[in-house]
C-alpha positions as CSV (number, residue, x, y, z in Angstrom):
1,X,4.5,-4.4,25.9
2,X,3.6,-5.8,22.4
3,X,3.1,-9.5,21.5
4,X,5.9,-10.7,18.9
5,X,5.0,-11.8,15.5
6,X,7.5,-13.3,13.0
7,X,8.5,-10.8,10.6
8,X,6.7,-12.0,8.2
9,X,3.6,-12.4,9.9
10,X,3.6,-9.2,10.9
11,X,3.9,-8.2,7.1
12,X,1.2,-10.3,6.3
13,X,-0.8,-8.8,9.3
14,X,-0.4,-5.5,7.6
15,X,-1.6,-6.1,4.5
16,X,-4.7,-7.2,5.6
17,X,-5.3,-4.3,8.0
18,X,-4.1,-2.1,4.8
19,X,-6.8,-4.0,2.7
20,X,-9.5,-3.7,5.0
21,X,-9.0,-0.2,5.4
22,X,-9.1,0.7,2.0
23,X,-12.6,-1.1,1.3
24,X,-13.9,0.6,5.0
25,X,-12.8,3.9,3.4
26,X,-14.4,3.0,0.2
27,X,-18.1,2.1,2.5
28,X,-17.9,5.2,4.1
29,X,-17.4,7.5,0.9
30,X,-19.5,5.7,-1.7
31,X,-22.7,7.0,-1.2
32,X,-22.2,10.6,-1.0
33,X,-22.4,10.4,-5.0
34,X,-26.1,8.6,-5.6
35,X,-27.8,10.7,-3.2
36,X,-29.8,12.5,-5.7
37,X,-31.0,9.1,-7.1
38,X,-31.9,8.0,-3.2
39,X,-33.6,11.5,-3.5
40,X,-35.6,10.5,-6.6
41,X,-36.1,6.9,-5.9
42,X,-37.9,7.3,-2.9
43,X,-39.0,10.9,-2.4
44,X,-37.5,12.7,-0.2
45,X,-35.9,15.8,0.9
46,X,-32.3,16.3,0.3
47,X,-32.2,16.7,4.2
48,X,-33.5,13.8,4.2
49,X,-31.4,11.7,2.4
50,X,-28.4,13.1,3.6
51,X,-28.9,10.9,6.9
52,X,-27.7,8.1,4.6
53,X,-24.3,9.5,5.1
54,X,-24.7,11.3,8.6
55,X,-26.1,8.3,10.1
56,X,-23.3,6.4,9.2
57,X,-20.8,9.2,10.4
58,X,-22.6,9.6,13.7
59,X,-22.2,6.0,14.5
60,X,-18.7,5.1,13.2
61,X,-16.8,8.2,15.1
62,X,-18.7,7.1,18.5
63,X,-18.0,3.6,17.9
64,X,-14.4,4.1,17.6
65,X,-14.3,5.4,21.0
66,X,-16.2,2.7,22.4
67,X,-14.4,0.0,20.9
68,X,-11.4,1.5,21.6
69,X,-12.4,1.1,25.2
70,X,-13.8,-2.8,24.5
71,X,-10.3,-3.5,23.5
72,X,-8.6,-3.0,26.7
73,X,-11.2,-5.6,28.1
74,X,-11.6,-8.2,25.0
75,X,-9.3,-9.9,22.5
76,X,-8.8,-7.7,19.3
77,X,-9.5,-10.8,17.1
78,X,-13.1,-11.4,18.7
79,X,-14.1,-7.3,18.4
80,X,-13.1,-7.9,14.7
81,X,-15.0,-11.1,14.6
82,X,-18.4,-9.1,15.4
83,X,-17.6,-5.9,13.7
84,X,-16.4,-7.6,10.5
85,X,-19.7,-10.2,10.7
86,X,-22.1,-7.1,11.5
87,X,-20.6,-4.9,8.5
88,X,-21.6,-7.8,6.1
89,X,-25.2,-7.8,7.6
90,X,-25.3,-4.3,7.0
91,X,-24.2,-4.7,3.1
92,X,-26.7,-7.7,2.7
93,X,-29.6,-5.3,4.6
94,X,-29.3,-2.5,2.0
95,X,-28.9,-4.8,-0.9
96,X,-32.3,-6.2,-0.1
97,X,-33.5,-2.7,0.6
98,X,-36.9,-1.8,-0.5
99,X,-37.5,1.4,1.1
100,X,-35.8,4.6,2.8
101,X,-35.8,3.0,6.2
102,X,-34.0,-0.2,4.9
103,X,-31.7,1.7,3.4
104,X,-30.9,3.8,6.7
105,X,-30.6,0.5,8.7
106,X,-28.0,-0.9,6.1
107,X,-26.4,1.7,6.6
108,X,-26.5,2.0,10.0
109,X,-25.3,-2.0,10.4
110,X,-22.4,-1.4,8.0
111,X,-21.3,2.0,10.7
112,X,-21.1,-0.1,13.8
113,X,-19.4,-3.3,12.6
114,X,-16.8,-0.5,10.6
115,X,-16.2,1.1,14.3
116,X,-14.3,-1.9,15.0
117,X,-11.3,-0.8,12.4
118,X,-9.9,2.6,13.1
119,X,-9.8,1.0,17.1
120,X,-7.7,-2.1,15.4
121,X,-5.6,0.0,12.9
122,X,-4.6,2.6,15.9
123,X,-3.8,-0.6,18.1
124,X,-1.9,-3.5,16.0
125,X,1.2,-1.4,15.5
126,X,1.1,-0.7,19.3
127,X,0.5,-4.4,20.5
128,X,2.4,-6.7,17.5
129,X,5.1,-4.3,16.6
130,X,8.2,-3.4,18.2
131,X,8.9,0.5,18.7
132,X,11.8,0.3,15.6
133,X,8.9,-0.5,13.5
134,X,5.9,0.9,14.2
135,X,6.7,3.8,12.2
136,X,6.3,1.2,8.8
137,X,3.2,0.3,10.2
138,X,1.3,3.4,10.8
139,X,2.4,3.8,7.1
140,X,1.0,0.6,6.1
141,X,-2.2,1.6,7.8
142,X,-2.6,5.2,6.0
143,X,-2.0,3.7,2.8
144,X,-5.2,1.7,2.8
145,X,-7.3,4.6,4.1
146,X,-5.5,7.1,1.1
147,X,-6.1,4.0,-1.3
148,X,-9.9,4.1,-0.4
149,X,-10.2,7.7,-0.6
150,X,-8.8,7.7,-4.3
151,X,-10.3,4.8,-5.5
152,X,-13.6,4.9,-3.6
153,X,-15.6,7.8,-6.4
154,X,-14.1,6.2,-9.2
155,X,-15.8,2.7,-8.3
156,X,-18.7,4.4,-7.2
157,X,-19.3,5.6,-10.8
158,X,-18.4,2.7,-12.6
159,X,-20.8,1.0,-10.5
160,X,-23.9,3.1,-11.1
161,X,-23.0,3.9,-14.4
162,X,-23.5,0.1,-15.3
163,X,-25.8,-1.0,-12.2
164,X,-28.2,-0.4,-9.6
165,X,-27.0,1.8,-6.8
166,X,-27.7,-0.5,-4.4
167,X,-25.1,-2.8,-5.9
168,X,-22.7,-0.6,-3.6
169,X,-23.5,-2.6,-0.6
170,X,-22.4,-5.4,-2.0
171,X,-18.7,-4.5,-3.3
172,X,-17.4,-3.8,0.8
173,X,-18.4,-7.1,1.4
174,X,-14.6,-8.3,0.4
175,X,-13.9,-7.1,3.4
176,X,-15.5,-10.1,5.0
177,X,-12.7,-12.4,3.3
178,X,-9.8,-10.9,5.8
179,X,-11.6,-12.4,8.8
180,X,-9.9,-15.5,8.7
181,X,-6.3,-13.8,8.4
182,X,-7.2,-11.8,11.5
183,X,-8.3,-14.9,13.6
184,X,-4.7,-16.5,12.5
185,X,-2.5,-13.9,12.7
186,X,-3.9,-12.0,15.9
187,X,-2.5,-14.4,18.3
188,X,-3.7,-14.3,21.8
189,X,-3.3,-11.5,23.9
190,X,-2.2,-11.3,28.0
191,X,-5.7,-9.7,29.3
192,X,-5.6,-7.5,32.3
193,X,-8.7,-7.9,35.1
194,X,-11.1,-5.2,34.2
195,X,-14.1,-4.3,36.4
196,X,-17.6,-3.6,34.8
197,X,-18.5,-1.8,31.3
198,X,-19.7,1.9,32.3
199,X,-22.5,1.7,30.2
200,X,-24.2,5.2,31.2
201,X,-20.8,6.7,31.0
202,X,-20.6,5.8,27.2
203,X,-23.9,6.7,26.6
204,X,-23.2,10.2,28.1
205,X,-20.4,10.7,25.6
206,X,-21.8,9.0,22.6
207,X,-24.8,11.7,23.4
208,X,-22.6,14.5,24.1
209,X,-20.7,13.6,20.2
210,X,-24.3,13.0,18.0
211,X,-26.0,16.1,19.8
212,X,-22.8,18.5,19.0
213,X,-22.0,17.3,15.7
214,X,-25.9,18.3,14.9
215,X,-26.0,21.8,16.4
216,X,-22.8,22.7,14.2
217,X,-25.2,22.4,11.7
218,X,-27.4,25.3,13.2
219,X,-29.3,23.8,15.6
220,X,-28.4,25.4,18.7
221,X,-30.9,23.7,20.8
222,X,-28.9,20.0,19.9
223,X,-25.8,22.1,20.5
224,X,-26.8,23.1,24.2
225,X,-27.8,19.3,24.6
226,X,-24.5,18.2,23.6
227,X,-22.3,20.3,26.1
228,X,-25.2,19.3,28.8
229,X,-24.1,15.8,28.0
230,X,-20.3,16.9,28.1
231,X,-21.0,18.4,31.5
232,X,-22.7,14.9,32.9
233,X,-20.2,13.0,31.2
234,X,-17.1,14.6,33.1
235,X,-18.7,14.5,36.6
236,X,-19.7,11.0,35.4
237,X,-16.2,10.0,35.2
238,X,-15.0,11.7,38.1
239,X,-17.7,10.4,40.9
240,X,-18.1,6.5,39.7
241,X,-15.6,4.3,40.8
242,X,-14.8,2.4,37.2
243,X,-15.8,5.5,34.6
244,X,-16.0,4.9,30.9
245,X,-12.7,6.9,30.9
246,X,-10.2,7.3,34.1
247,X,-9.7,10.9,34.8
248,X,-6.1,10.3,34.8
249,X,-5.6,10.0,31.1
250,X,-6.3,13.1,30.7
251,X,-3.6,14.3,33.6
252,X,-0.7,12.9,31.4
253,X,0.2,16.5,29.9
254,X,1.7,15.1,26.6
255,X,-1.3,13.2,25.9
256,X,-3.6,16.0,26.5
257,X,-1.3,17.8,24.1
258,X,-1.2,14.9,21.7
259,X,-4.8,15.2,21.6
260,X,-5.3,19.1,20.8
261,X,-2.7,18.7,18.0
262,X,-4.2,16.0,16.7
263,X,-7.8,18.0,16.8
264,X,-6.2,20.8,15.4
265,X,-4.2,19.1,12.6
266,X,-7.8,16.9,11.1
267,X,-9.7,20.4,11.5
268,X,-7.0,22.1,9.4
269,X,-6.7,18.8,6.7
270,X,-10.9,18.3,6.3
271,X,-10.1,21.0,4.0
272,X,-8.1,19.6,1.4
273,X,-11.1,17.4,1.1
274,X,-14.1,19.6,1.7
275,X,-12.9,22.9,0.2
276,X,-10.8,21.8,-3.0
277,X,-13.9,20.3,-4.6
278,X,-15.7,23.8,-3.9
279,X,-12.6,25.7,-4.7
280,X,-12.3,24.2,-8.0
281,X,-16.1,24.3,-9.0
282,X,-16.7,28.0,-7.9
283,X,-13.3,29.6,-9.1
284,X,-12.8,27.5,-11.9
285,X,-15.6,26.0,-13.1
286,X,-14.6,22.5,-13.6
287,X,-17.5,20.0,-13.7
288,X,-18.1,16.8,-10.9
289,X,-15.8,14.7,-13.2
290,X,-13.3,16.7,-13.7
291,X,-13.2,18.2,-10.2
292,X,-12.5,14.2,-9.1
293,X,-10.0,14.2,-11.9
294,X,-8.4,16.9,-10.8
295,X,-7.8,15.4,-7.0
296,X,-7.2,11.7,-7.9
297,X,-3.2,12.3,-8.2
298,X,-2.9,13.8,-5.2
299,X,-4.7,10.7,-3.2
300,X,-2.6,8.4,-5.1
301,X,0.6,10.0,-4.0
302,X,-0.4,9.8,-0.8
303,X,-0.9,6.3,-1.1
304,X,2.6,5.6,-2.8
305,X,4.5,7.6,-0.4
306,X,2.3,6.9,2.5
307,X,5.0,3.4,3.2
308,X,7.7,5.5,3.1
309,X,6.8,8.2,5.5
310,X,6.2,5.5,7.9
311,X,9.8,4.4,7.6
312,X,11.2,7.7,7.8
313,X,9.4,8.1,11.4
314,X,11.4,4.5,12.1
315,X,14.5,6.1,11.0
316,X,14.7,9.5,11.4
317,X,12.0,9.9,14.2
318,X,8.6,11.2,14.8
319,X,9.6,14.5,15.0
320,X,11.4,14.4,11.9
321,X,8.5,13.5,9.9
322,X,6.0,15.8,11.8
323,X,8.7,18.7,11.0
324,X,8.9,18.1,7.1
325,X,5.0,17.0,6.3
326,X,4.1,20.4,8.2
327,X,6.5,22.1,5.8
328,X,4.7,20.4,2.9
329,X,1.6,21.7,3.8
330,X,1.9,25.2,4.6
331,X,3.4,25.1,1.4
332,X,0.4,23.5,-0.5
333,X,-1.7,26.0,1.5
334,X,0.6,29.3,0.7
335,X,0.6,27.9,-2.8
336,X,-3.3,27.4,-3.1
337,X,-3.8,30.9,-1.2
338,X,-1.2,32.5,-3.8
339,X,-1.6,31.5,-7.1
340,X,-5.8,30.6,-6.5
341,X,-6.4,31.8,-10.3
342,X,-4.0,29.7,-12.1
343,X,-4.2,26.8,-14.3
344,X,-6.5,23.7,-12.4
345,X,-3.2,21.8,-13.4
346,X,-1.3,23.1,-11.4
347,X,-3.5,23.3,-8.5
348,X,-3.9,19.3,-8.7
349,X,-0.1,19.1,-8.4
350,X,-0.4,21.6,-4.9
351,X,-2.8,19.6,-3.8
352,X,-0.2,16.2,-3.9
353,X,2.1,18.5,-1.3
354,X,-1.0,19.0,1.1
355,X,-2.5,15.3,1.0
356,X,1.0,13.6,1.4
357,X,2.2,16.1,4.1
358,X,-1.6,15.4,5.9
359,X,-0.6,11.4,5.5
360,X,2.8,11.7,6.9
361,X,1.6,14.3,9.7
362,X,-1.3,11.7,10.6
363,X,1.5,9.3,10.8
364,X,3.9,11.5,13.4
365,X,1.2,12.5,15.5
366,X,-0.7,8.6,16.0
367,X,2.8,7.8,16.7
368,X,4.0,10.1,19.1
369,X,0.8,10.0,21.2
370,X,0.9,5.8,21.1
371,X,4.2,6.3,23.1
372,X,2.5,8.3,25.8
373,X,0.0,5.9,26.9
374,X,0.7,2.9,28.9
375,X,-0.8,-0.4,28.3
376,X,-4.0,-0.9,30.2
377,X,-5.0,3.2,28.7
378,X,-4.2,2.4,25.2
379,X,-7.6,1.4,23.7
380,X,-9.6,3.9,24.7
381,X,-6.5,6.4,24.6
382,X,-6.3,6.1,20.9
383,X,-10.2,5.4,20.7
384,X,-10.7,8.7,21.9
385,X,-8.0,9.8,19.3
386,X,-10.2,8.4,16.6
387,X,-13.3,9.6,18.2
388,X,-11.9,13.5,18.3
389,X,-10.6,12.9,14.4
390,X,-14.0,12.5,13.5
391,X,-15.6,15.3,15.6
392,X,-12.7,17.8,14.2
393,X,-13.7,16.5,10.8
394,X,-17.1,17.6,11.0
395,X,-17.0,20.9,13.0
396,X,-14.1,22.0,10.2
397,X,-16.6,21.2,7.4
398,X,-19.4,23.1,9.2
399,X,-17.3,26.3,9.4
400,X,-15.7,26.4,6.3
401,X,-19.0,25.9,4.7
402,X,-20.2,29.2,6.3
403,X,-16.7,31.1,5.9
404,X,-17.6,30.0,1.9
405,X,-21.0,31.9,2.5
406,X,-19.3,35.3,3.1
407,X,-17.7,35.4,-0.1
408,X,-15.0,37.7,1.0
409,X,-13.7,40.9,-1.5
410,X,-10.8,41.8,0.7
411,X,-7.5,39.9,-0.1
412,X,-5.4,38.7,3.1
413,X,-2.4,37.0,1.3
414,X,-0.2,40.3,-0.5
415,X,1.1,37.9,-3.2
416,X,-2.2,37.2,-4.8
417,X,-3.3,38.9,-7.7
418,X,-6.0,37.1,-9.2
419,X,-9.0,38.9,-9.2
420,X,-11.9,35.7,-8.2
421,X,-11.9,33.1,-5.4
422,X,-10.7,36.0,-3.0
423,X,-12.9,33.7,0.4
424,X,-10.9,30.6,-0.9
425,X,-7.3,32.4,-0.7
426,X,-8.2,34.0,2.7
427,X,-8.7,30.6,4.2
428,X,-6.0,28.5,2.6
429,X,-3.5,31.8,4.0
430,X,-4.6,31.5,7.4
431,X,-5.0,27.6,7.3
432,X,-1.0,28.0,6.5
433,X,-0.5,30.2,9.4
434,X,-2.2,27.9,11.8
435,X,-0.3,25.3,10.8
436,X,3.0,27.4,11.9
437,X,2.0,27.6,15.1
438,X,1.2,23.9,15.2
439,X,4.7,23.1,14.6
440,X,5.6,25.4,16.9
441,X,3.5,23.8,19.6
442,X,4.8,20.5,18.6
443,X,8.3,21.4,18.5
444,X,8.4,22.7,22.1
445,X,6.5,19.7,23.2
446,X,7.1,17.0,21.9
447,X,11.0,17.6,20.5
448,X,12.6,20.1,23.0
449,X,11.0,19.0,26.2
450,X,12.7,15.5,25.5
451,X,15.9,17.2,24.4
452,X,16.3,18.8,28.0
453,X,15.0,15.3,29.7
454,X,17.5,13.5,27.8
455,X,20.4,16.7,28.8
456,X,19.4,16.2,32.7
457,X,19.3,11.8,32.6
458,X,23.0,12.8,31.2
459,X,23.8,14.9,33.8
């Protein structure tokens, strides 16, 4: 099923896909921190200039789908090749940005070149990796998006503290430099016959994602748009003869399964990122800089241990890890919803439990739903993984935004007795009680059902 590297190849492989993910995470986070001056410079609204993030959002979560999809049909070394060269257009567009709409199209350049990487990083441990190992490097992969997470603010302030803010286009352009390693070490790939690209297909769904994503935001005539599009895109897949997506992914039980869970489980972890910066501003009353401070040990933990979760999958299983990072955060989210008054110091050290149990969790569930899809469904399998991360991300940030707005003077959780944040405890308590019935749903899927395959192949 996979194509075999030397070991060290495949090392070497990794570190490059870990690299370019961390500068990819870095693109996408960046701006969120000079929008005021993008406000100032040219004008604007904040609505406005908070397409300078959306835009790119938009286009990177429904490029992930379709170049998950591409993949089955083209080498993975040429999809780089455009997505890679693209991205750098991008970064030299909004350098030499003179007004909004520059800007917007730098931005929009650098989104669907940056599509081509969470397709890649999903599909080089699947295709160049034998099962013993792909475990290490799912890990490897992680690592480089934790990495970029953490380090992404902190060069974003250096750099506008001492330059122009448009000098952030031109720091992702490193990523360029790993093109060459990909077109050495991705060697060439068996290709299967495909039929035709189902353009209009796409299109349905890429609609059906933008239009959705902008009536979460209130807009409930988008939000009747996007289910319309759902609605043409399913009996678009089920009447053409080669549809965007076959019908029959979607009839393999453990994938469907794989896919809820894996909805579920980015919903539930968007707030370890969304809410803890609220959390810590409205309860405690830490400033921007110290709010970052506050979270940057818990993204570099997850980029330490992030290695060795994916070797504990090797060794001990998927299961195994999916069992103890759900453990570590329901106990980050019992511990937040308990103790949501105390010291900001100890909060940061909660928050390590919750970002390295999301790492290693994101690292079980990729895994176990890789070994349900065969070969020729992969790409757009795990496309449409990537694709319903990013939805998840943004419906979870829409509604815990408004759950915030109701500001809440009844406590849920027994055990806390701090008198402020009571909204903020109420969520973190039932985020920890969703996550029980996860495991639950995982456990009887994913590790008992095999247990009593395994008991009747004995018998």
């Amino acid at each position: 099923m996979e194509n075999k590297l030397p070991s060290q190849t495949e090392m070497k492989l990794m570190r490059v896909l870990m690299f370019t993910l961390t500068f990819s995470a870095m693109s996408a986070l960046m701006f969120n921190f000079v929008l005021p001056q993008l406000r100032e410079e040219f004008h604007l609204t904040t609505a406005q200039v908070s397409w300078v993030t959306s835009c790119y959002s938009l286009i990177y979560g429904i490029g992930t789908a379709i170049y998950g999809k591409l993949a089955d049909r083209f080498q993975l070394k040429n999809l780089l090749t455009f997505g890679l060269i693209t991205f750098a257009l991008g970064c030299l567009a909004g350098f030499a940005s003179q007004a909004f709409w520059m800007v917007l199209l730098g931005r929009c350049m650098q989104a669907l070149g940056a599509g081509t990487i969470p397709a890649t990083a999903m599909l080089i441990p699947l295709r160049y990796f034998p099962a013993e190992r792909r475990g290490s490097a799912m890990g490897m992969a992680f690592v480089g998006l934790a990495l970029g997470s953490a380090i992404g603010p902190v060069i974003s302030a250096l750099i506008v503290s001492k330059f122009n803010w448009r000098w952030l286009f031109i720091i992702p352009l490193l990523i360029l430099f790993t093109l060459p390693a990909y077109r050495k070490y991705l060697i060439e790939e068996k290709q299967t016959t495909f039929g035709k690209f189902d353009g209009v297909g796409g299109t349905l769904l890429a609609a059906s994602v933008s239009l959705i994503l902008l009536g979460i935001t209130g807009a409930w005539g988008y939000l009747l748009g996007g289910f319309l599009s759902l609605a043409l895109f399913i009996i678009r897949i089920k009447v053409t003869a080669e549809p965007f997506v076959q019908p029959k992914i979607f009839k393999n039980k453990t994938y469907t399964l794989g896919l809820m869970i894996a909805f579920l489980i980015n919903g539930i972890g968007t707030s370890l990122y969304f809410l803890s910066p609220l959390f810590l501003s409205d309860v405690h009353h830490l400033s921007s800089s110290w709010t970052g401070f506050a979270m940057v040990p818990a993204a570099v933990a997850s980029a330490i241990l992030g290695t060795f979760g994916g070797k504990l999958a090797d060794k001990k299983g998927n299961p195994y890890l999916f069992i103890i990072s759900s453990l570590l955060l329901i106990s980050c989210f019992l511990l937040l919803s308990t103790f949501s008054g105390i010291s900001p110091i100890f909060l940061a050290l909660f928050l390590i439990l919750g970002n390295v149990g999301q790492t290693f969790i994101m690292i079980a569930i990729s895994n176990s739903i890789v070994m349900t899809l065969p070969k020729e469904q992969a790409g757009i399998g795990m496309g449409l993984v990537g694709m319903l991360n990013f939805i998840a991300g943004g419906m979870a940030s829409g509604i815990y935004g408004k759950l915030i707005d109701f500001n809440a003077n009844v406590q849920w959780n027994p055990f806390n007795h701090y008198a402020s944040g009571f909204i903020y405890s109420n969520i973190f308590f039932v985020l920890a009680i969703l996550y029980i019935g996860i495991l639950l749903l995982y456990y009887f899927q994913f590790v008992k059902e095999r247990t009593i395959q395994s008991s009747k192949s004995i018998i």
